[in-house]
C-alpha positions as CSV (number, residue, x, y, z in Angstrom):
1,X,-8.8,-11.0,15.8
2,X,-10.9,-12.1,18.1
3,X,-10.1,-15.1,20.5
4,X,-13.0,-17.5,22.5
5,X,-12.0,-20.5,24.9
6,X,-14.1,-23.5,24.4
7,X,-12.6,-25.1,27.1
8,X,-9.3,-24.2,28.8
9,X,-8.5,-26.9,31.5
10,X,-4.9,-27.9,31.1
11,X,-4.9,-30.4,28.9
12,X,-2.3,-32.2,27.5
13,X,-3.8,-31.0,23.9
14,X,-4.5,-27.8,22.8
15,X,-6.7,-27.2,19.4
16,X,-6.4,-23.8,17.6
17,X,-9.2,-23.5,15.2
18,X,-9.0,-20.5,12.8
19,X,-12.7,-20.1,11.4
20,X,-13.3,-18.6,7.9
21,X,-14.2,-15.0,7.3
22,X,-17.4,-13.3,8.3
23,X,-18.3,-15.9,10.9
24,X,-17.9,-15.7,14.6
25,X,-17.4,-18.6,17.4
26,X,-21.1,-20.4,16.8
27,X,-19.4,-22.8,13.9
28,X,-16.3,-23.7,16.2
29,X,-18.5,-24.1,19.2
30,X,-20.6,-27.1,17.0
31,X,-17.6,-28.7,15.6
32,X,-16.3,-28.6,19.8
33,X,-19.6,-30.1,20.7
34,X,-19.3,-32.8,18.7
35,X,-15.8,-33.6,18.9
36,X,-16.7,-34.4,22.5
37,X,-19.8,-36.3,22.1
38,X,-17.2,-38.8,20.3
39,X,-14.7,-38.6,23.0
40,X,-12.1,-35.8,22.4
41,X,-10.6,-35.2,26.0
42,X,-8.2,-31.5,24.7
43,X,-8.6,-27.7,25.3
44,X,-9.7,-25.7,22.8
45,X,-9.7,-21.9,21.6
46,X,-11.0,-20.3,18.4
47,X,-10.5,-17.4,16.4
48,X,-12.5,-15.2,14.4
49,X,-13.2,-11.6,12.9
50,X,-9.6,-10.9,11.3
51,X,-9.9,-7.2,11.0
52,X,-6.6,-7.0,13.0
53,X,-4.2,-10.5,12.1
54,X,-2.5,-10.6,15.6
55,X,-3.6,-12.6,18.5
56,X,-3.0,-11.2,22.1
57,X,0.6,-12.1,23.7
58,X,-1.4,-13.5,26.8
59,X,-3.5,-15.8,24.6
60,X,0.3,-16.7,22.8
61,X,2.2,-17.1,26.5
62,X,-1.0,-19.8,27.6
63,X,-0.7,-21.7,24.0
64,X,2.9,-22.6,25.0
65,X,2.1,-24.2,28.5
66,X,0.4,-27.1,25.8
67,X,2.5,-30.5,25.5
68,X,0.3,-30.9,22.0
69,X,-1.1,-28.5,19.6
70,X,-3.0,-29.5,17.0
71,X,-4.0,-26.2,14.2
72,X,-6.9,-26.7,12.3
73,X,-7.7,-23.6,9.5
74,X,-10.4,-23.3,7.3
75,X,-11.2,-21.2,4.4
76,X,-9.2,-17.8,4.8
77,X,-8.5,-18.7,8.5
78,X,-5.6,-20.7,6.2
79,X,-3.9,-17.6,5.0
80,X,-4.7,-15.7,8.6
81,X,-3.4,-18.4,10.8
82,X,0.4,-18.5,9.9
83,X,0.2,-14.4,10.6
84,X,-1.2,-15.2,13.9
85,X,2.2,-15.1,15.8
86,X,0.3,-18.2,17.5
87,X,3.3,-20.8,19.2
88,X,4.4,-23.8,16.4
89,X,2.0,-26.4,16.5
90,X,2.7,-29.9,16.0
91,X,0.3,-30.8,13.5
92,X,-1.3,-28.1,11.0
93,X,-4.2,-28.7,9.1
94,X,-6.0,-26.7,6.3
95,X,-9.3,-27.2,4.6
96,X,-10.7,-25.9,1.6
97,X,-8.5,-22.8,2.0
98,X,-4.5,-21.5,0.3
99,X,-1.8,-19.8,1.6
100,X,-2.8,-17.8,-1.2
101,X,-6.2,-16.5,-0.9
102,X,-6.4,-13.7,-3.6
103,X,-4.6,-15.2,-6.3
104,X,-5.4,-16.5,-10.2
105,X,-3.8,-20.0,-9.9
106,X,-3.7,-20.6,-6.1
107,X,-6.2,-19.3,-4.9
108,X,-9.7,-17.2,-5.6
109,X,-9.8,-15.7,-8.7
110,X,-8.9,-11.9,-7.6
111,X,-11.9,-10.4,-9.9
112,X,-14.0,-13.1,-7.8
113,X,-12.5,-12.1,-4.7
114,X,-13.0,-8.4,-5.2
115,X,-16.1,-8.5,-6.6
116,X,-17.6,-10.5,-3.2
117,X,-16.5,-7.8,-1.3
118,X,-17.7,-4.7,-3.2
119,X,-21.7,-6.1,-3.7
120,X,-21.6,-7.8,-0.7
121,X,-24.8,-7.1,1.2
122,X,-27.9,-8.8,3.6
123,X,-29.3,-10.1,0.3
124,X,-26.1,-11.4,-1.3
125,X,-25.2,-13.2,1.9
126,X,-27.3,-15.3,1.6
127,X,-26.5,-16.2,-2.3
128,X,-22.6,-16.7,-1.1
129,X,-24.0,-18.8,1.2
130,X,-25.7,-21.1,-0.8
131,X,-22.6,-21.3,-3.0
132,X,-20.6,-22.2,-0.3
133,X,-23.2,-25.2,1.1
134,X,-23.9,-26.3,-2.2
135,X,-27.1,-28.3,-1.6
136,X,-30.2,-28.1,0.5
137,X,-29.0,-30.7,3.2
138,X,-25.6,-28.7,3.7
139,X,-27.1,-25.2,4.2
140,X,-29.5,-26.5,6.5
141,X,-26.7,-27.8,8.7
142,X,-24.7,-24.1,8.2
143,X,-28.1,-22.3,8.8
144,X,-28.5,-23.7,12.1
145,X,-25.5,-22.5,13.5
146,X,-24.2,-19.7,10.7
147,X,-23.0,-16.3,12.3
148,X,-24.9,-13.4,13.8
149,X,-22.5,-10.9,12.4
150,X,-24.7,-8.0,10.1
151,X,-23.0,-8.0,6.5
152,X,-21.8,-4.8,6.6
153,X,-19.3,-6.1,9.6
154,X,-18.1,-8.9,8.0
155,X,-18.0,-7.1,4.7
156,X,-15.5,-4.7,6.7
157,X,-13.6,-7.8,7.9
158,X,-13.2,-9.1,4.3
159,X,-11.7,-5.0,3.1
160,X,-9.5,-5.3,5.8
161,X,-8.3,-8.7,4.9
162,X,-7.9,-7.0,1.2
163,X,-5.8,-4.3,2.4
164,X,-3.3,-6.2,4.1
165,X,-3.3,-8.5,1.3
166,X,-2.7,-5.9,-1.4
167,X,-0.4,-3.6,0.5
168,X,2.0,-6.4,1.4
169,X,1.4,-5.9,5.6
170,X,0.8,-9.4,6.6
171,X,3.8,-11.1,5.6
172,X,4.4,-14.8,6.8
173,X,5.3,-14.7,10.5
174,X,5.0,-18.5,11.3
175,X,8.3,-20.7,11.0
176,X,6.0,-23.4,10.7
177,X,4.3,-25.3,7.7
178,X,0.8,-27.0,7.0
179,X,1.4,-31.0,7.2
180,X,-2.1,-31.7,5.5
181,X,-4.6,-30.2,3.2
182,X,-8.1,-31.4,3.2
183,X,-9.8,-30.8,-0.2
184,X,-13.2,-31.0,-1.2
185,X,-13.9,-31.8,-4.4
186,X,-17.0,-29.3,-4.8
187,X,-15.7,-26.2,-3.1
188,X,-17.2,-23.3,-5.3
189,X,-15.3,-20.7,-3.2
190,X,-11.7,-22.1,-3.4
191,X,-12.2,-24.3,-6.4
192,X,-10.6,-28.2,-6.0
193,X,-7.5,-27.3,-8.7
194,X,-6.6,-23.9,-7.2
195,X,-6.3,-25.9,-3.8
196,X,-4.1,-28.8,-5.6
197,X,-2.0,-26.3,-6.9
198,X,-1.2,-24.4,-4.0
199,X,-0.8,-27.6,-1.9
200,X,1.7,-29.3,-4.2
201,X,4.4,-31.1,-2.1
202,X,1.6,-31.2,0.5
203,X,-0.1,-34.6,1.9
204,X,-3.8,-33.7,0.4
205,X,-7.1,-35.4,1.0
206,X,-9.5,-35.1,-0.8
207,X,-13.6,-35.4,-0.2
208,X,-15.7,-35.7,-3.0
209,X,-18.7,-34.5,-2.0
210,X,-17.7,-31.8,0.3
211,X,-18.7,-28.2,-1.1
212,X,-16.9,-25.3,1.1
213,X,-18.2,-25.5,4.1
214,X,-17.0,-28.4,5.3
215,X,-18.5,-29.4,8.7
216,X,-21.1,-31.5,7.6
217,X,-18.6,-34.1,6.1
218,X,-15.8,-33.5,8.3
219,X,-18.0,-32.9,11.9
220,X,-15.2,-33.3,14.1
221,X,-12.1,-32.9,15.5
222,X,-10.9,-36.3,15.0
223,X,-12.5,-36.8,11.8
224,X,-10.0,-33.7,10.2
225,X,-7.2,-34.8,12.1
226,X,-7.5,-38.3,11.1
């Protein structure tokens, strides 16, 4: 995967944000940008591109220097994240995503998730995308700061992801558990009662309006730490 430092000063918080597939550090840099317009003071470091699950022992030894880390996962970054061999965090939060991302009752429907990934293309990109904003106003907001990544990378990102998923290589490695999961209640990708499922015996919040991609609701740190 593939690791950017927002900000790296020393402070006493530390934010790990695990994006979703197919996009790279544009989204994260936004949500950093205006987390500190309203006041958030903390480090932060994102990840992306999960071709390989494993973060680099150097970024691992610097996360563990942090009095405070707060995880935020979204999407598949849900699933990735607790294979990250990242240091415990204190607080863990996922949104609109399942420790079960290929799955019938947990997670996305695996003819659904397979099926994205074989006709997945430049022109279909942009129908998934619309999915996942669900309206005008939200896919304007994702537009202005969606990914550069071509579709046939981030198509290769989402058969890797399959792989490890099918052949059983990415067991759990965290000894750590989500303390929240932040549902919206118009997710097309991970629908609302695969997430309630999977969460069960989870604190869960849920957002009515929120489709997928849920920055436009939730727009900052604070707000989806709250």
């Amino acid at each position: 995967m593939k690791e950017v430092w927002l900000r790296k000063t020393g402070a006493e918080e530390l934010v790990l944000f695990f994006s979703g597939w197919g996009m790279d550090s544009a989204p994260a840099a936004a949500l950093f940008a205006r987390s500190v317009e309203q006041g958030f003071r903390g480090d932060m470091v994102a990840f992306h591109d999960y071709r390989s699950l494993q973060c680099s022992a150097e970024l691992c030894r610097a996360v563990e220097y942090y009095p405070r880390r707060t995880l935020l996962a979204w999407s598949l970054g849900v699933w990735v994240a607790e294979r990250s061999a990242v240091p415990s965090p204190h607080v863990a939060v996922a949104v609109n995503g399942t420790p079960c991302p290929r799955h019938a009752v947990l997670g996305i429907e695996p003819a659904v998730f397979d099926a994205t990934l074989e006709s997945y293309s430049e022109e279909n990109k942009v129908r998934f995308n619309r999915r996942m904003c669900g309206s005008r106003e939200v896919l304007r907001h994702f537009t202005a700061i969606s990914p550069t990544r071509e579709a046939a990378d981030q198509q290769e990102e989402l058969r890797r992801i399959r792989e490890a998923l099918l052949g059983g290589q990415a067991e759990k490695s965290s000894g750590w558990s989500y303390s929240k999961a932040i549902i919206g209640l118009n997710d097309a990708i991970f629908l609302p009662q695969s997430q309630r499922s999977a969460w069960e015996g989870t604190e869960q919040r849920f957002i009515a309006e929120m489709p997928h991609w849920p920055f436009f609701h939730q727009s900052t740190i604070m707000e989806l730490t709250a």
